[in-house]
C-alpha positions in Angstrom: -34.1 11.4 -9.0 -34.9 10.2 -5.4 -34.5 6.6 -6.4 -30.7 7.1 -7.8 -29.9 9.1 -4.3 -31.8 6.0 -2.5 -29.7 3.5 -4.7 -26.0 5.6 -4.2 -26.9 5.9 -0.7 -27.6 1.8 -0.7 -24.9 1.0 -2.7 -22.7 3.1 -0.8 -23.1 1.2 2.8 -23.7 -1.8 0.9 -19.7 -1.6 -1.0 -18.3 0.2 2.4 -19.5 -2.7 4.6 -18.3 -5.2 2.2 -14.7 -3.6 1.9 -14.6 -3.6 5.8 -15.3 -7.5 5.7 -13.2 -8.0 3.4 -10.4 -5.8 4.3 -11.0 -7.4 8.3 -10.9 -11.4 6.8 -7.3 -10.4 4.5 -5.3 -8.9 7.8 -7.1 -11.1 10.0 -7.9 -8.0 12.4 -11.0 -5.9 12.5 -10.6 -2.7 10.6 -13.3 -0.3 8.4 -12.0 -0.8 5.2 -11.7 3.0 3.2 -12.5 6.5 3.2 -15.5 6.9 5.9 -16.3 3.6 7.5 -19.1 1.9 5.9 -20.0 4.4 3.7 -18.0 5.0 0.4 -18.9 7.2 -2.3 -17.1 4.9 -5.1 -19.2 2.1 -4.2 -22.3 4.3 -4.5 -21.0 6.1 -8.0 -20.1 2.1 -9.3 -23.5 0.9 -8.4 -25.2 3.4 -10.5 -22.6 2.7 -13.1 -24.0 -1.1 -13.7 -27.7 0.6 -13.3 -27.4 2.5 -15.6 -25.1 0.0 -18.1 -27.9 -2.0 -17.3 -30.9 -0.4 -18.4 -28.8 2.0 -21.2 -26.9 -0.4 -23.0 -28.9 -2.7 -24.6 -26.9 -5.8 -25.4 -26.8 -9.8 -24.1 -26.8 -10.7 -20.5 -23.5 -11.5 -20.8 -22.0 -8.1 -22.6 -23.7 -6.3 -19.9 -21.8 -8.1 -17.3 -18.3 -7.5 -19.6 -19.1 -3.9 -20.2 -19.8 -4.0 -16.0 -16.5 -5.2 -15.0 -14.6 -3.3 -17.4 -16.7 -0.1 -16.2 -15.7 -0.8 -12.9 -12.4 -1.5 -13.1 -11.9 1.7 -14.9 -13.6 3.5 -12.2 -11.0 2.3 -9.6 -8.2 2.9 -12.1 -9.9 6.8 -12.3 -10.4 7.0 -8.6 -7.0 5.6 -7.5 -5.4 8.1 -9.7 -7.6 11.1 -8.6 -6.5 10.5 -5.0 -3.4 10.3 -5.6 -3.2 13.3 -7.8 -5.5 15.7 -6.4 -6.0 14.7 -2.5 -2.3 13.3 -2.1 -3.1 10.0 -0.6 -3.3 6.5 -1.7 -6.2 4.7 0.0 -5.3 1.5 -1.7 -2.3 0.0 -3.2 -1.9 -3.5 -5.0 1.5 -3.4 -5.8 2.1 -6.6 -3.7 -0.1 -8.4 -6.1 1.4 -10.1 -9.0 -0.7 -8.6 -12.1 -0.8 -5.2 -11.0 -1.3 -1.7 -12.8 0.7 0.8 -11.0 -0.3 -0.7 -7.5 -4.1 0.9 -8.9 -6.0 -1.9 -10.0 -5.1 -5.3 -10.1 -5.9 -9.2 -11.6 -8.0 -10.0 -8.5 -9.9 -7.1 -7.5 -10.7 -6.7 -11.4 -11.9 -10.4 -10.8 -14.0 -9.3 -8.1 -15.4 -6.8 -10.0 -16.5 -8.6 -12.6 -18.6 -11.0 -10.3 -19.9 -8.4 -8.9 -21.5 -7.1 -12.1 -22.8 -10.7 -12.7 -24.5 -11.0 -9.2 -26.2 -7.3 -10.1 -26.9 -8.1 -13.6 -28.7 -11.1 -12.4 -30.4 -9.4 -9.5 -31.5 -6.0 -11.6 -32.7 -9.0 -14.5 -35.0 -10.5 -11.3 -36.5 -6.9 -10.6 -36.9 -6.4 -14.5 -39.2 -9.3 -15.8 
């Protein structure tokens, strides 16, 4: 149990530090990027999403990392809608982007999120063997 909270709490600073660099390079100003700076919660629930797709679901390398991005992608569909729903507020938005769901997920970020499961599949298949 201590090593999921370890691994949420990881993947967590890990996913708000990226969003912060990423969010800083695409309006060319510094900013945070979501929710508390640094630190986001989604990050940390997606993380132990691919850990546990990737030690539950036993299947190819490369059905892992599909059944990853799609996981993930869903998550930010289920997240975006949540806030919007229940808190009121929309902490991202991709209706400027061309292929977009609702302005919830979009063509690139679903991109993104499926290299992301490939770099962890590959980095949890290091640790593994």
């Amino acid at each position: 149990m201590i090593a999921y909270i370890i691994l949420f709490v990881l993947f967590s600073v890990l996913g708000g530090v990226l969003d912060a660099v990423y969010c800083s390079i695409t309006s060319r100003k510094y900013c945070t990027g979501t929710l508390i700076p640094y630190f986001s919660a989604l990050y940390g629930l997606g993380g132990l999403l691919l850990v546990f797709i990737f030690t539950h679901f036993q299947a190819s390398f490369w059905k892992q990392v599909i059944a990853g991005g799609i996981a993930i992608t869903f998550l930010e569909l289920s997240a975006s809608i949540f806030c919007m729903t229940c808190l009121k507020r929309r902490f991202w938005n991709y209706s400027s982007s061309r292929y977009n769901f609702q302005g919830h997920i979009d063509l690139l970020h679903t991109f993104f999120w499926f290299v992301i499961s490939f770099l962890m599949r590959l980095i949890f298949s290091s640790f593994n063997t």
